[in-house]
N, C-alpha and C positions, 0 to 999 in steps of 0.2 A: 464617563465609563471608558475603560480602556480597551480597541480592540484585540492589541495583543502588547504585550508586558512582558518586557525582560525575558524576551525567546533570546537565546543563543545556540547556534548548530554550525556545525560541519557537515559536510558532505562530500566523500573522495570521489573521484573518478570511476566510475564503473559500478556503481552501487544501483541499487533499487532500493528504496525508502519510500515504507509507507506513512501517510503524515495524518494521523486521525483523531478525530471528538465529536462532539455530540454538534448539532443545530450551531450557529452563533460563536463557536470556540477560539473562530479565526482563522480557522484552516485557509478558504480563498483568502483572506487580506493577506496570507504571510504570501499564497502565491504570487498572489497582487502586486506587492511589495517585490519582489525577485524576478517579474518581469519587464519589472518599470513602469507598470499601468498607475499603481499607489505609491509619492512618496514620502518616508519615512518622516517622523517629525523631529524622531532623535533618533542618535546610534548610527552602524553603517551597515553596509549591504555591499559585499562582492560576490559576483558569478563571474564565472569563467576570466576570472580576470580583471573583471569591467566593473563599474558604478551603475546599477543597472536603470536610474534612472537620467543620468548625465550624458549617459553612451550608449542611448536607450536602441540608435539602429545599429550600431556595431554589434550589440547584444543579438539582437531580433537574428542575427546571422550564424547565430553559436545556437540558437535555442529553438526549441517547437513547443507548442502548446496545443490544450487540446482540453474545449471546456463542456463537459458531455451534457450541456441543458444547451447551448450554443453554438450553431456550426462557425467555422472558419470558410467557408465555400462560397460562392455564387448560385445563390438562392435558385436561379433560373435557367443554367446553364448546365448542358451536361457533366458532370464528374469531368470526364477526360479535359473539358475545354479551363475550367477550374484549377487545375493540376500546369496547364500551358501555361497560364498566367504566373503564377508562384514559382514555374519554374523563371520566365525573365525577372518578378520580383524578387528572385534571390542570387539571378545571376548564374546558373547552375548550369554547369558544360553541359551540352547536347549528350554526350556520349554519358555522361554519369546519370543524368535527369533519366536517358532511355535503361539504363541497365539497375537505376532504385525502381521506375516504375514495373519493370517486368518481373522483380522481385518480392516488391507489394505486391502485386494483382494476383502472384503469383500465391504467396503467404495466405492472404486475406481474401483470395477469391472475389475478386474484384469484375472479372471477365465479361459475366454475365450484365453489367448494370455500368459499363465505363457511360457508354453515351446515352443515358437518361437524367434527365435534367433532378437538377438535385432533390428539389421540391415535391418528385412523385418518389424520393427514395423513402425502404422504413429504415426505423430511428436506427437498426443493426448494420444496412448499409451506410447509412448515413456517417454510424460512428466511424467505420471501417474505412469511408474515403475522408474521415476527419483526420485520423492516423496517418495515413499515408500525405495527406498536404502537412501534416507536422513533423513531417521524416524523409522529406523526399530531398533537402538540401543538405541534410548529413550532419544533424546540433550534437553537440556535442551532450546537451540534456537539454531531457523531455518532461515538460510539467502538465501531469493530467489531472485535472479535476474532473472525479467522479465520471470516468469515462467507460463505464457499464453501466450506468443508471438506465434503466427500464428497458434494458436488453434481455431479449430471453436466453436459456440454455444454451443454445447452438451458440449465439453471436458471443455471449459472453465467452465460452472457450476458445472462439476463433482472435478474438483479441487478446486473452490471454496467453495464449500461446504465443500468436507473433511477437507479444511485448519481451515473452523472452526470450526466446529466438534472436530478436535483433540486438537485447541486451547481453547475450553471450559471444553470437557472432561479432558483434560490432563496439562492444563496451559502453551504448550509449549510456548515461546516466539518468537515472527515474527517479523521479517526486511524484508520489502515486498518493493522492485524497480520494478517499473512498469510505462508504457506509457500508458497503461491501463487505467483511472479514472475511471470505473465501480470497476473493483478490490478495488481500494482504499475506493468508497462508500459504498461497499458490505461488506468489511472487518475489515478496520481497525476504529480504536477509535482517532487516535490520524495520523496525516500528519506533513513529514518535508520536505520544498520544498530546495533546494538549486540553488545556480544559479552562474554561475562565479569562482563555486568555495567555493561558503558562505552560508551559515545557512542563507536563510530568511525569514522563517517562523518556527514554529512549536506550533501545537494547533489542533484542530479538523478541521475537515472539515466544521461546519457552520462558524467556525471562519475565516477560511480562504475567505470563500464567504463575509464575514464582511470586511475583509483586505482591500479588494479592490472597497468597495462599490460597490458592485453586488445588482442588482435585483432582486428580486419574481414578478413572474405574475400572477396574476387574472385573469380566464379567467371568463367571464359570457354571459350566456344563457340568455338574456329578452324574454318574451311572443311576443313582438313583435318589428321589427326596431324602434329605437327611436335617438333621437341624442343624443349625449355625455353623459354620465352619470355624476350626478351632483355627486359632491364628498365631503365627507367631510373634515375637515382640517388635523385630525389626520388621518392615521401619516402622517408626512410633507412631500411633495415631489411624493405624490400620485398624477398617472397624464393616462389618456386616452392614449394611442398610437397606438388605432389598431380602426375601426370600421368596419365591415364585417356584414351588416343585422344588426338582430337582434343580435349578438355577437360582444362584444366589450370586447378589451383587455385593463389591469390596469395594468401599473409597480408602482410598490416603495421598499423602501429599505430593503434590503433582512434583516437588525436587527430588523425592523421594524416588529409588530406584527399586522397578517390579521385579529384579531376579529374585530378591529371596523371600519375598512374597509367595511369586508362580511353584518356586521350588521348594516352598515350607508344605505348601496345599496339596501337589499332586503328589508328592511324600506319604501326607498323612491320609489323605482321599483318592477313589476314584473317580478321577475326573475324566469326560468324555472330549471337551473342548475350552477353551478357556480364550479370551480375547480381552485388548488392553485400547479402551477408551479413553483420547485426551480430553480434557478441561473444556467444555461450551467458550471457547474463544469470548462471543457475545456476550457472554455472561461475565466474564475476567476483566472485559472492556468496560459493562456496566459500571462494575462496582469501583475501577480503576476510576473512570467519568467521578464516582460520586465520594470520594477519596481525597480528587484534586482539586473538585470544586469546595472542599472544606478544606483543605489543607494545600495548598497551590505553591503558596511562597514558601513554604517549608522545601516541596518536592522541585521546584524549581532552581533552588540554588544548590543541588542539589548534580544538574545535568549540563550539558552543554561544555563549549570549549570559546571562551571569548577573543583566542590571540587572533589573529588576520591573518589570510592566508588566501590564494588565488586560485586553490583547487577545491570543484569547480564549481561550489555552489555555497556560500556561508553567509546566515546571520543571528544579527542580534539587537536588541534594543529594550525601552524602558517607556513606550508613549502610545497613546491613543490608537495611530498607526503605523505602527516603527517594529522594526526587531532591530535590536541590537548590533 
């Protein structure tokens, strides 16, 4: 069985990209594979330049990582003393090392917990001084696997904020895995679903809702219960599915645009309020998931960019553990 097949991707400078599929799809191997931990059995592999498993510490100097079931830290040592070391590990001028960390601690609220030893922190601190040792040498791109898993509310907005914060300030480059899809909404520009093992997808997130002919909903408020709402033709496929009172729900196609929809209905009705519901992300992902695992190599050849190129993150390949 192959764990990933005939992936091919690009990835520019300054982007955020989320990389996502179900259990087993490959997601960590392809990370795997791009940080020099896995290599390739076929095909090639460039980041930032390099061969990432030939040039595996020239690499290590361009790159942070960050594996949210895993710390990078010193298990027993306070955060701050953790943070000292990584800085002689990477070499990192005194004056830069002090003015990333007052800016993390700063972001990420760090303050309170710098000198408690890693092991009494919870998993939300914990993540938060994972981030900051995967960005405190300045990578050029940050590969995070699944780094909001089992975080609550708070923690999870305070990482996602800083992730893009330091992605706009600073242009770092993000490879974001995640089961998450608020993350993916919140953050990133561009989505690559894979599944079986294959690239099948990559485009934005409303593209993705398009993929799979996903819905938008209408919701509307009438002044009073009335029967169905009369509808117009455009867009086609606009259709009643809910009636509750005076509240009635409208699906149609999520490419489909609500202006003349909204403006066929408050026309012909009194409407008090009316609100425009995107597509259950999770749901579009589902069916995407079970799409690619029946049709994979169809939607695979389908994506991707195979030429070579040194910016800043690309691959591809056709083997067990390889991209292209």
């Amino acid at each position: 069985m192959r764990a990933v097949d005939r992936i091919s991707f690009r990835i520019d400078s300054g982007e955020v990209v989320g990389y996502i599929g179900p259990n087993g799809a490959g997601k960590s191997t392809t990370v795997k594979m791009l940080t020099g931990i896995l290599t390739p059995s076929a095909g090639h592999i460039r980041v930032a330049g390099l061969n990432p498993v030939r040039q595996r510490v020239a690499l290590a100097r361009r790159i942070g990582v960050v594996f949210g079931q895993r710390t990078g830290l010193w298990w027993d040592l306070p955060l701050t003393d953790s943070f000292e070391l990584l800085r002689h590990l990477h070499r990192i001028p005194s004056a830069r090392y002090r003015e990333n960390l007052e800016l993390f601690t700063e972001l990420l609220d760090l303050g309170a917990f710098l000198h408690i030893p890693v092991r009494q922190l919870s998993l939300g601190q914990r993540m938060r001084g994972d981030l900051t040792a995967a960005l405190l040498h300045d990578p050029r791109i940050v590969y995070l696997d699944e780094p909001t898993i089992g975080l609550d509310v708070v923690s999870k907005a305070a990482v996602r904020s800083f992730l893009a914060e330091i992605n706009r300030e600073r242009g770092t480059t993000v490879l974001l895995t995640t089961h998450d899809l608020d993350d993916i909404e919140r953050l990133c520009g561009r989505v690559m679903v894979i599944a079986g093992g294959r690239l099948v997808y990559d485009g934005s997130v409303d593209g993705l809702r398009g993929r799979v002919n996903a819905e938008r909903t209408l919701v509307v408020d009438l002044a009073a219960p009335a029967p169905r709402l009369d509808l117009p033709a455009e867009p086609p496929g606009a259709r009643v599915i809910r009636v509750d009172g005076p509240r009635q729900w409208v699906a149609f196609p999520a490419t489909a645009s609500a202006a003349p929809l909204i403006t066929a209905i408050t026309a012909r009705h009194e409407v008090v309020d009316i609100s425009l519901r995107e597509p259950d992300i999770d749901e579009v992902v589902r069916r995407l998931y079970l799409g690619g695992l029946r049709s994979s190599a169809a939607a695979a050849s389908s994506v991707g960019d195979p030429s070579g190129t040194d910016d800043p993150s690309e691959t591809g390949g056709r083997s067990a553990t390889s991209a292209k």
